[in-house]
C-alpha positions, 0 to 999 in steps of 0.5 A: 544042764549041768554035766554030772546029769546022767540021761542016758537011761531015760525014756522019751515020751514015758509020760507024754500019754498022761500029759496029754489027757490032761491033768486037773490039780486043785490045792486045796485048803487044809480045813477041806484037806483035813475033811478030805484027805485022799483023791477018792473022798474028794471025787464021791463030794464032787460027784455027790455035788454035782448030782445036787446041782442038776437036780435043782437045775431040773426042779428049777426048769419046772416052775 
């Protein structure tokens, strides 16, 4: 560290709360970026997909 920083006024553990739940980052690629642009559009297609995904599960479970 260099001397010029000053941690006198920090907090021990202000985030350690949100670390530990445990953060999911994913880069995504500018074309899905563009169509996608903020964390609320990205969570409705994924859950939207998801949903897709376990009704075909079931319909496959049937045949």
């Amino acid at each position: 560290m260099l001397d010029h920083y000053d941690f006198s006024k920090g907090v021990r553990g202000k985030c350690a709360k949100r670390v530990a739940q445990g953060t999911n980052l994913v880069l995504l690629e500018p074309d899905v970026a563009k169509a996608l642009p903020d964390a609320a559009s990205v969570n409705e297609t994924l859950r939207t997909l998801a949903g897709i995904i376990r009704r075909q599960k079931k319909v496959a479970a049937t045949r």
